[in-house]
C-alpha positions, -999 to 999 in steps of 0.1 A, spaced: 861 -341 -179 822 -342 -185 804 -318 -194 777 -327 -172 796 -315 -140 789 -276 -140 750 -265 -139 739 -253 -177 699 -257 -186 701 -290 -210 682 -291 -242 669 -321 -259 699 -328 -281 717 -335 -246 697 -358 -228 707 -392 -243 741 -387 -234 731 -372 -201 712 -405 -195 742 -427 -209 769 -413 -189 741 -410 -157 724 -445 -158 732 -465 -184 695 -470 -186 695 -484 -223 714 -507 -241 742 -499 -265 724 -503 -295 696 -483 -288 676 -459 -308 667 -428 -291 648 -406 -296 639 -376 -272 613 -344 -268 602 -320 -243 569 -329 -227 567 -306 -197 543 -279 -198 544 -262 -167 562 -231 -154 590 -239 -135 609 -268 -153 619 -289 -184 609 -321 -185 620 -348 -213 608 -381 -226 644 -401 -236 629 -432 -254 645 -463 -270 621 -469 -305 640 -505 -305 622 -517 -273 602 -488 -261 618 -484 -228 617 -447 -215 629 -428 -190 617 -392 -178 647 -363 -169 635 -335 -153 655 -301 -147 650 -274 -127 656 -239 -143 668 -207 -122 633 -189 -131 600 -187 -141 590 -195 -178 566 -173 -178 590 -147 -165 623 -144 -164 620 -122 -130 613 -147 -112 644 -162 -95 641 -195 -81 664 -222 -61 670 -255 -83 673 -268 -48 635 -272 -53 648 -310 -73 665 -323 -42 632 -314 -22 609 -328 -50 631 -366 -57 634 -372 -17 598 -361 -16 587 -387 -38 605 -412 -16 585 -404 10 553 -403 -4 563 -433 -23 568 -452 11 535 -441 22 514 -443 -5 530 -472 -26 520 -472 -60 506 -447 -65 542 -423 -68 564 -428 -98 603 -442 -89 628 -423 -87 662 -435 -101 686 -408 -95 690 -371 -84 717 -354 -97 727 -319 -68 752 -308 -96 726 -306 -131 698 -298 -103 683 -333 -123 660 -358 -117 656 -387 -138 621 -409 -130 602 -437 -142 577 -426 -168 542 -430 -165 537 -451 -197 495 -459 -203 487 -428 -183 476 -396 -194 478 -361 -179 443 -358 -160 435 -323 -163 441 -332 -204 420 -361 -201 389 -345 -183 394 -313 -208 383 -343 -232 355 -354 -207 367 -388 -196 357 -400 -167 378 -423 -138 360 -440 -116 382 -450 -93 397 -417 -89 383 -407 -57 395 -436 -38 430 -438 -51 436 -399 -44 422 -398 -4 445 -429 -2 475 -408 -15 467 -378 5 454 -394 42 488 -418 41 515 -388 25 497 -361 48 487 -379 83 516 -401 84 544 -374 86 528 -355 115 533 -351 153 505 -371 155 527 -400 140 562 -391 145 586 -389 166 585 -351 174 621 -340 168 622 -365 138 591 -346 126 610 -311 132 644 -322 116 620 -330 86 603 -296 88 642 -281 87 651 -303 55 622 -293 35 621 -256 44 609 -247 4 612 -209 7 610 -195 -31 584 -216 -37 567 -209 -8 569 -172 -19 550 -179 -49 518 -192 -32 517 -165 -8 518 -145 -38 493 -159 -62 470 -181 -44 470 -159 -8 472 -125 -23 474 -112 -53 439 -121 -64 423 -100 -36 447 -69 -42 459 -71 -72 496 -49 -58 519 -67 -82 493 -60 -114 498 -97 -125 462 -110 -125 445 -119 -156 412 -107 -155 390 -122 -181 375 -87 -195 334 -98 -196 334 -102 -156 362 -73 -153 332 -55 -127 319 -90 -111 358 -92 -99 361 -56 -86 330 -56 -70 331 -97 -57 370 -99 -52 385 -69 -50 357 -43 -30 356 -76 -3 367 -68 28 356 -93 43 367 -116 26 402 -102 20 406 -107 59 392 -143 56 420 -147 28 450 -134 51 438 -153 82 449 -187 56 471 -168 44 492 -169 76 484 -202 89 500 -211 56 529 -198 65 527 -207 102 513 -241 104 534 -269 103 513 -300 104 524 -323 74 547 -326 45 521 -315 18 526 -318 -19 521 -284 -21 505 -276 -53 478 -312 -60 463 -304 -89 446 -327 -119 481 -312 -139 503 -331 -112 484 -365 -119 484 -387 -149 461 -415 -148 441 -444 -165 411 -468 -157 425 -486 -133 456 -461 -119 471 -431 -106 502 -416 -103 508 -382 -85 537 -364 -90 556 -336 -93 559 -320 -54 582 -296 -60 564 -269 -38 561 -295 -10 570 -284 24 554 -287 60 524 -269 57 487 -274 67 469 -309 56 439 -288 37 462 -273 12 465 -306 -7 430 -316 0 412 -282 -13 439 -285 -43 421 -315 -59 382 -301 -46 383 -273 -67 401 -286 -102 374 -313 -99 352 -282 -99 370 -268 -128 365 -298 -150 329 -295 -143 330 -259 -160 347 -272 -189 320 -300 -191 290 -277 -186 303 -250 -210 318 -272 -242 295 -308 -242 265 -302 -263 255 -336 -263 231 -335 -230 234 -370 -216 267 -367 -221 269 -337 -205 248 -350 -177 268 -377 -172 298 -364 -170 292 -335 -147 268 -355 -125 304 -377 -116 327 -346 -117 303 -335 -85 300 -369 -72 340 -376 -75 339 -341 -52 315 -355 -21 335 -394 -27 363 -379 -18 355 -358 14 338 -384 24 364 -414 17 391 -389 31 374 -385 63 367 -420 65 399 -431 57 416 -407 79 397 -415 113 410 -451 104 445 -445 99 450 -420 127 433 -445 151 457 -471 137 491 -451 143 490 -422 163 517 -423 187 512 -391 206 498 -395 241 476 -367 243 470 -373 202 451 -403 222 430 -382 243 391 -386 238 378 -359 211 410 -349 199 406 -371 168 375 -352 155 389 -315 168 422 -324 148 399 -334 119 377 -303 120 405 -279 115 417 -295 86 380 -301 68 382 -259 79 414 -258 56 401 -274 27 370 -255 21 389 -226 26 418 -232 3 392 -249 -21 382 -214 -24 416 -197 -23 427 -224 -54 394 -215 -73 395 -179 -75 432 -175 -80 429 -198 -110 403 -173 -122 420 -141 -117 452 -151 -107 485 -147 -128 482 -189 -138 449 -193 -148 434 -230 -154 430 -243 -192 401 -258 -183 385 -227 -179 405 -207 -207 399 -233 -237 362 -224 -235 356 -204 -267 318 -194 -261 326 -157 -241 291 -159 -226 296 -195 -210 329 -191 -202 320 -156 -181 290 -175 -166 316 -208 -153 335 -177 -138 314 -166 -119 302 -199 -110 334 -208 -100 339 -176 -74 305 -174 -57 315 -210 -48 342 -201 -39 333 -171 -16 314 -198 -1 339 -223 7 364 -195 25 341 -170 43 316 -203 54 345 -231 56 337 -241 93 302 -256 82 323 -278 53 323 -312 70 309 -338 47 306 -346 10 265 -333 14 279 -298 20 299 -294 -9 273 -311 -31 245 -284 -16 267 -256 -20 276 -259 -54 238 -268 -67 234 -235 -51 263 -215 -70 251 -234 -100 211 -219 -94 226 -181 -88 233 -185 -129 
């Protein structure tokens, strides 16, 4: 009997044969070697590498809770959601979505090409390298994955059997938690609060009534709205890139939800990375240039998502009233709405939330790192209480020179 046919949370040590008795991925002779590469919250992720030929292969678990706490209880039904999911996107947006060669329902195990020659891109633009081509690969991923599996597109009950199968409830529970709530009132007393701005948050965050209702009005069109199968959580962590490539991955909070989620994802940890730049690069053409493209990279890809978007709906919307004269730019609207909003939501619960971003934690100056804060929030007000006037590149590019002059 194997050992691999009641759940139990593998360790590096058991991966090889995992693989061997899985796959038979490597040949007999084969030196392996393995370690744990994952450094996120909710799963172990190993490297299984043959040092003979230096074929690879990833394996990624899914643990019952939260590293970070132990609390947390989560469904390692979250793999099966995340290995179809990648299917999908990877029929949508080919090439750009790693393979997936098996899921295993029993381990709750994934095992996945790895993304050899690519780095992790929030790593890489913590190191202030810069990727042109960036912008266009990620509206590709996003206006195929996201417009492609809605009503607009699909068959309607096809579309609803697929909201059914990726129902993504525990997960789904954790962004209504950190991104939708917990920064605003802080109930659970989870949020990390960098002490230096400890008053800008009360008084900006926390005393904001306004914006708290602007918060739960997202907040339950999250819940409510289900337009697309979104990644669910499309940050620079979930990509690893190079010069001329991307690969996104890792959609285990994906579910039908609305289209600006993903989209307001990637706005604001481009924004972060622009922080980092500001605060750490002494060099100042360095400096100039990189932040100059993290801001451009922002307005390229509203712009090419809009663009790319008006082109792919016209070419396969299916839905006869879909087709109706104006619809096309109302449908639009409510989604550039989404992003600004969420673009805000994503930057200030990375602030003061209970996961806050390296890129803003691994600046050591306590003056510039409080002054990116804040930064980073007034934008951010901006982008949720003002989100209806978000509808081009220019108006993200105007509104952060502005949140930039405040400081």
């Amino acid at each position: 009997m194997s050992r691999f046919e009641q759940y139990f949370l593998m360790k590096t040590e058991d991966i090889a044969e995992y693989v061997e008795e899985k796959l038979h991925f490597f040949p007999a002779d084969a030196k392996l070697t393995c370690q744990e590469i994952g450094d996120g919250n909710l799963n172990y992720v190993f490297r299984l590498k043959d040092e003979n030929t230096g074929k690879s292969i990833i394996v990624k678990q899914a643990g019952e809770c939260l590293r970070i706490d132990e609390n947390m209880k989560l469904s390692t039904d979250r793999g099966r959601i995340e290995a179809k999911i990648l299917g999908i996107q990877g029929e949508a947006a080919p090439g750009l979505v790693p393979k997936v060669y098996l899921y295993d329902s029993v381990m709750c195990a994934m095992s996945m090409e790895d993304m050899v020659g690519h780095s992790m891109m929030r790593t890489a633009l913590i190191n202030h390298e810069i990727f042109p081509l960036f912008a266009e690969h990620i509206t590709t991923f996003m206006v195929n994955s996201l417009l492609l599996s809605t009503d607009v597109v699909m068959g309607h009950k096809e579309k609803k059997e697929n909201v059914k199968a990726f129902i993504n409830p525990d997960l789904c529970e954790i962004s209504e938690d950190l991104v939708y709530s917990e920064p605003y009132i802080d109930y659970n007393h989870r949020n990390n609060v960098f002490p230096p701005n400890a008053e800008f948050v009360q008084k900006e965050l926390y005393e904001d009534k306004k914006l708290h209702l602007e918060a739960a009005k997202l907040k339950f069109d999250f819940m409510n709205n289900a337009q697309a199968l979104i990644h669910g959580d499309l940050h620079t962590g979930s990509i690893f890139i190079n010069q001329e490539h991307t690969y996104i991955f890792d959609p285990e909070f994906a579910f039908y939800g609305p289209m600006g989620y993903d989209v307001g994802n990637i706005i604001a940890n481009m924004f972060f990375a622009w922080a980092n730049g500001d605060a750490t690069i002494t060099d100042p053409q360095e400096k100039k240039t990189f932040c100059d493209w993290t801001i451009d990279c922002i307005v390229e890809i509203v712009d090419k998502f809009i663009e790319k978007f008006k082109i792919v709906y016209e070419q396969n919307v299916t839905d006869t009233m879909a087709k109706t004269e104006g619809f096309m730019e109302y449908y639009l609207g409510t989604i550039l709405a989404d992003t600004a909003g969420v673009a805000g939501l994503e930057s200030i619960r990375r602030i003061v939330g209970m996961a806050n971003n390296k890129d803003i934690t691994t600046i050591a100056d306590e003056e510039k790192r409080a002054r990116a804060e804040r930064i980073i929030v007034t934008l951010a007000k901006n982008y949720i209480l003002n989100r209806s006037r978000f509808v081009s590149g220019a108006d993200y590019r105007k509104a952060i020179e502005e949140a930039i002059a405040a400081f």
